[in-house]
N, C-alpha and C positions, 0 to 999 in steps of 0.2 A: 504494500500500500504506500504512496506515496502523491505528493500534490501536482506531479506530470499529470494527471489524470482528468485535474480539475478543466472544463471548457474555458471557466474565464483567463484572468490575470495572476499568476504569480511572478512579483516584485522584488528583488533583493540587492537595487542597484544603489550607490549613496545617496544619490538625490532623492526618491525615493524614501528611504530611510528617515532621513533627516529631519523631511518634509511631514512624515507622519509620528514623528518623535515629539511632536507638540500639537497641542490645544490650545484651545482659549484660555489656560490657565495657568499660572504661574510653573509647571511644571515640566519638566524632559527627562523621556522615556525612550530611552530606540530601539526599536523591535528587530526582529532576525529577521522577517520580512512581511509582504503585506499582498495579501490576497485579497482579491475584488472579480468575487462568484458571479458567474453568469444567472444559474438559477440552483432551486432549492437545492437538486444532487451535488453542485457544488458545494454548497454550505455543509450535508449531509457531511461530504467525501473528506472536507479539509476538519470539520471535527473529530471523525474515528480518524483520522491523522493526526491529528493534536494528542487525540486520549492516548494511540497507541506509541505515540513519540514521546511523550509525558511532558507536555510544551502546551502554554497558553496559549489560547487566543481568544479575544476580546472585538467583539462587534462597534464599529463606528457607522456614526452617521456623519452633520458636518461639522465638529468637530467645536460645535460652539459650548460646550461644558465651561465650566469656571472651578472644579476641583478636580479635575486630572481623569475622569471617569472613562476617556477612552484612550489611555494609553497602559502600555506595558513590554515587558522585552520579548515576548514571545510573536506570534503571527498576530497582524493587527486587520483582523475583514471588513474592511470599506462596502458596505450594501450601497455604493447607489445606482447600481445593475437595477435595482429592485423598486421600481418608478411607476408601477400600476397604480390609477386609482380607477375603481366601479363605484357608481355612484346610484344607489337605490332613495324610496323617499324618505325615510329617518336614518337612513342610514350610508354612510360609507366604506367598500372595504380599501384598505390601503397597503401597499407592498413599506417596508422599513424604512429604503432609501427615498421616498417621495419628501419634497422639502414644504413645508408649511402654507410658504408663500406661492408655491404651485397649485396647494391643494386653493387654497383660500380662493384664488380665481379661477377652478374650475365652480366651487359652491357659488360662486357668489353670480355667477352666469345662471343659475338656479334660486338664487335666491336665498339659498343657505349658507350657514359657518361652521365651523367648528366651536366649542365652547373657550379648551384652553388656547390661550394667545400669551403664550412666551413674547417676551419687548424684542429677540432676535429672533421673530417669526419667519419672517421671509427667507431666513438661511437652514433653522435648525432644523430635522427629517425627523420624519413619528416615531420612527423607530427609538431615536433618543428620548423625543420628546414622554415616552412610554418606560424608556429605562429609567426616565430623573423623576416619571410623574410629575411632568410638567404641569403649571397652570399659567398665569398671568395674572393681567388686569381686571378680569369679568370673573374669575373664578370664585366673587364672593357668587353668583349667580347660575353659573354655568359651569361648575364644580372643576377640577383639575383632570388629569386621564383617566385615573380609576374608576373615577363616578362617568366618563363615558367611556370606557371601554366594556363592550360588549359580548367579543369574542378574538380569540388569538388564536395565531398557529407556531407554536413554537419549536425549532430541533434543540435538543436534549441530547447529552449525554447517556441516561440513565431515566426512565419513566418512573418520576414518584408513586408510592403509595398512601395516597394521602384521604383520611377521612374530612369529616365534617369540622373535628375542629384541630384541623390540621394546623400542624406549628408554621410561621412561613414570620416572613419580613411584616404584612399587613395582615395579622390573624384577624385584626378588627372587622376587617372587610368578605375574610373567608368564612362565611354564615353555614354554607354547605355544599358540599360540589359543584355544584353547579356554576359555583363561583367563584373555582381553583385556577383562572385565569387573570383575577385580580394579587394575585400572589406576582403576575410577573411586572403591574407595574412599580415603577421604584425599582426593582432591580436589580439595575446597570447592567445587564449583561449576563450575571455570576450564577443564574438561574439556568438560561437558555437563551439561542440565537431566534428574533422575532423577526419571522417571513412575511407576516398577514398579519394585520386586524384590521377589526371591526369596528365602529366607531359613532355613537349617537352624533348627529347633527340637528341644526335649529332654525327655523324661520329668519329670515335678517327681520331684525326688530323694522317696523313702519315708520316710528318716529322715535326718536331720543334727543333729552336733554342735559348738557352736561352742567355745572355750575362747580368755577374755581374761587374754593373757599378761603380768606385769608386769615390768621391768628394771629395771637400775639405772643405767644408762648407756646412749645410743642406739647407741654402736659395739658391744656387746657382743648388741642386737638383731637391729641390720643386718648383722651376721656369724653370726649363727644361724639367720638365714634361710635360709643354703646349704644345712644339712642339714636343716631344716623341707620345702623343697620337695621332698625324696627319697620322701617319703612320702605325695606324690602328693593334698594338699590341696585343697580346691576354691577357699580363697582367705589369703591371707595381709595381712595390711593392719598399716602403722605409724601410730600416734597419738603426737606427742611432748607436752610438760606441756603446752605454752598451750593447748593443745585438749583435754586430758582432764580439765584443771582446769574446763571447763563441761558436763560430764557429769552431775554433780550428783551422784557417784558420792565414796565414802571408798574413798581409796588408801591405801596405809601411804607414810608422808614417802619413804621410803626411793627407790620406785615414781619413774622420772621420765620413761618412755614405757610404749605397750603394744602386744602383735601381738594382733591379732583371729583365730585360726587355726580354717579350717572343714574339715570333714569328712563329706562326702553319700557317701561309700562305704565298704569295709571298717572302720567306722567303732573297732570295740574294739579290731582291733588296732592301729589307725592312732594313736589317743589314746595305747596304753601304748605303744608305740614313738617316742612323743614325748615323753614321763615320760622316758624315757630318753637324750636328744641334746639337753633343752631346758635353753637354760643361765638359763632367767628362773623367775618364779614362777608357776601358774597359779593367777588369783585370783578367776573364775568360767569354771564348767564347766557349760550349759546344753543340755539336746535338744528344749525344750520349743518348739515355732515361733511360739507368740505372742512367749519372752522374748528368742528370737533376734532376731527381728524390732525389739523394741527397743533392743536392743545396735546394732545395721546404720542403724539410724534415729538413733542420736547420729554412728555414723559418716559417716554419708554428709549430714551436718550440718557437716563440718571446715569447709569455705569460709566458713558464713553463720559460724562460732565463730571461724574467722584473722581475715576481717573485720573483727569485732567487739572482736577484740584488738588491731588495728593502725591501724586508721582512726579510733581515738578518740586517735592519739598524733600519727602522721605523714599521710604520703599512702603510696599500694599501687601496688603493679603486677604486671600477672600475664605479665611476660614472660617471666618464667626458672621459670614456677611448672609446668613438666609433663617437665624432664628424665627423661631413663631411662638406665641404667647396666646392666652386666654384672650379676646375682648378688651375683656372688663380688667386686663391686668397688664393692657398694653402700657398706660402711664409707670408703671414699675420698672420697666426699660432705664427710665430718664437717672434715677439714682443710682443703676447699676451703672450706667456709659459715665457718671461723675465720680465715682468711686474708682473705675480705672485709667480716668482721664486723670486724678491726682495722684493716682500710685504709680503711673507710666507715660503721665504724658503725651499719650497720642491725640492724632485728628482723626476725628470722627465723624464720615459721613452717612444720612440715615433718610433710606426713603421706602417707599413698596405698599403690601397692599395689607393696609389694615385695618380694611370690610373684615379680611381673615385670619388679622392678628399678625401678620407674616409680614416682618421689617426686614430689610437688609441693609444691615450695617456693615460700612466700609471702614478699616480702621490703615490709618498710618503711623506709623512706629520709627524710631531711628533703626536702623541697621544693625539691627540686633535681634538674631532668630529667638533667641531664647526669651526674650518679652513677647513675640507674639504667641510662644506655647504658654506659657504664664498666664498673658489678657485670655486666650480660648478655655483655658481651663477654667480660670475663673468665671468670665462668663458662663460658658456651660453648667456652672455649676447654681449659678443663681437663674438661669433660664429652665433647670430642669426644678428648681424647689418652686419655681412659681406655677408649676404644671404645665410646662411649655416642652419644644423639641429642639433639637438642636439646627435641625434643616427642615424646612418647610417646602422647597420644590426643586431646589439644583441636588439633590441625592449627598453621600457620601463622601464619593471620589476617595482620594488621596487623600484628602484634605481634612474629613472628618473620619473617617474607619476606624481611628482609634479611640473615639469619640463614643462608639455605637454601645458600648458593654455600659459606659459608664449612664447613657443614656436609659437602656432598659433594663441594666439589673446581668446578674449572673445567671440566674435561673431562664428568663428569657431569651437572654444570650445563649445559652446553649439550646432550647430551641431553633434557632435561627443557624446553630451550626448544624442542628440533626438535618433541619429541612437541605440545607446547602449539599448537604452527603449525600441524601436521598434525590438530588436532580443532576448533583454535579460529583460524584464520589471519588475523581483523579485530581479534582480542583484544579481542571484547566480553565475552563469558563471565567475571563477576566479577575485573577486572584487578586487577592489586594483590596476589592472593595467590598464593604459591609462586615465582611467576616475578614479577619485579617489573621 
């Protein structure tokens, strides 16, 4: 057995290499080389090669991850061979390699979306968007992958045996067989190679309203959030100053965050019921979808804008930068980010979507690895006492894997290593992430 066999691409030349030896994410990885399947018997053919070589490999998409999720040193399989989409009325099926911003304009020739919208939609492929459990902006509304994923076709190393309350990554969500395909989103890979899925899709809403809200202080935001969500918005989003100082937009001085608050249904009475519970200022009120569109297009710009704030000072890291909290326990953030802004001095930038509690914090540090294991520990440790997780939709990666025990405990943890045996029991399937 050997990867001669395979119809597509196998790659082993430096450039090559090189060029798949990084991500989006601070990290480098270079593989022994990289194969890019024609179709499923390919992916079949180069996995019993992997298992019987005893050599990783790990499935990529485009490669937009921000903690290292698709690299590693073994074989690195590039799906974007895998570019099918069928398009039924609730539903679509999609091949891995299909990139976002392809699918978006076929739905939207039909008149449908997809739910989640990652801010790098136009680049990142389902496949990923399915290993990180992607969501976005709208996912207080239109849930993240899991809540629309339907059905998958996954190659396996090893066919689990798995009941009803099967251990897996998201036991929460595995209720009963039927629903042991929600085990692969979140993922990354370390489960099985996704060929196919299935995927709920949605009417494009008729009319929406969006309304950019201003404050004056970010705790008196993240505490109005509580009652913003009652009223059943389609997305709620924080922008604090160093990011909305490159909007290129005049605030009043006063102004030093803002919520982006949307509205695709009952929309009149939803706006004046929020006149009324809103303790900020509202400083545009648009229905128009070209200027929406450009209001969502500075937002979903925060990363290249944190970047650009922080990388011209210190050095970045995106460890601690995808926390999620309770709601109601979002304002408890603010004490924590001041307690290691005096113990380490960093800059801290903080924006995302918290309709679902889910901020990403970007922190810059001097030149010192061992302060940003420090800040992540600590954080984590007060993000997980306030009933919070430590990543809310970029997954593990690199970046947090070691992160995950401490997250759920020893006894959970090993659950989550039985299930990884029972799919993956040579541990070639992207090692390194979740279970480390």
């Amino acid at each position: 057995m050997s990867l001669q066999d395979i119809r597509g691409q196998v790659l082993c030349d430096d450039y090559i290499l090189n060029y798949y030896s990084v991500d989006s994410s601070f990290y480098k990885i270079r593989p022994k080389c990289v194969v890019i399947p024609k179709n499923v018997s390919d992916v079949i053919q180069c996995v019993k090669f992997a298992r019987k070589s005893k050599i990783s490999v790990t499935a990529r998409g485009g490669g937009t991850g921000l903690v290292g999720s698709a690299l590693n040193s073994g074989i690195i399989m590039d799906l974007k061979n895998f570019d099918k989409i069928k398009l039924a009325k609730n539903y679509v099926t999609v091949q891995p390699g299909v990139r976002k911003g392809k699918l978006d304009q076929v739905l939207a020739k039909k008149g449908k979306f997809l739910g989640p919208n990652p801010s790098v939609g136009p680049y990142c492929t389902i496949g990923g968007m399915i290993g990180t459990n992607a969501s976005g902006t709208r996912s207080l509304k239109y849930g993240s992958m899991i809540d629309n994923l339907l059905a998958v076709t996954v190659v396996v190393t090893n066919y689990p045996n798995v009941s009803k309350n099967s251990c897996g990554y998201r036991l929460d969500r595995v209720k009963d067989p039927k629903n042991i395909h929600k085990i692969i989103a979140g993922s990354e890979g370390t489960l099985g190679i996704v060929v196919s899925a299935k995927l709920r899709i949605y009417n494009i809403p008729k009319k929406k309203t969006l309304l950019v809200v201003g404050y004056n202080s970010p705790k008196l935001a993240l505490h109005n959030c509580q009652k913003i969500i009652q009223l059943e918005p389609s997305a709620v989003e924080y922008i604090d100053d160093y990011t909305m100082r490159n909007f290129g937009k005049k605030f009043p001085k006063s102004i030093k965050c803002l919520l982006f608050v949307e509205f695709d249904g009952n929309i009149q009475y939803s706006v004046k019921q929020f006149r009324k519970i809103s303790d900020g200022t509202i400083l545009y009120k648009t229905a128009k979808n070209d200027t929406i569109s450009k209001w969502w297009a500075l937002r979903n710009a925060s990363l290249h804008y944190s970047l650009k704030n922080l990388l011209a000072k210190q050095t970045t890291s995106h460890i601690i930068e995808d926390a999620t909290l309770p709601v109601e326990k979002l304002e408890q953030i603010l004490p924590v980010l001041s307690k290691l802004k005096r113990k380490f001095n960093p800059v801290f930038v903080m924006y995302g979507h918290t309709g679902n509690g889910n901020l990403h914090v970007r922190v810059s540090v001097s030149k010192n690895k061992d302060n940003v294991d420090k800040i992540a520990k600590e954080f984590f440790a007060e993000i997980i006492r306030l009933g919070g997780t430590i990543t809310g939709e970029h997954g593990d990666g690199i970046a947090r894997t070691k992160f995950v025990k401490m997250q759920y405990g020893s006894k959970t943890y090993s659950l989550f290593s039985k299930l990884k045996r029972e799919f993956d029991p040579d541990h070639i399937l992207n090692p390194g992430k979740i279970i480390s």
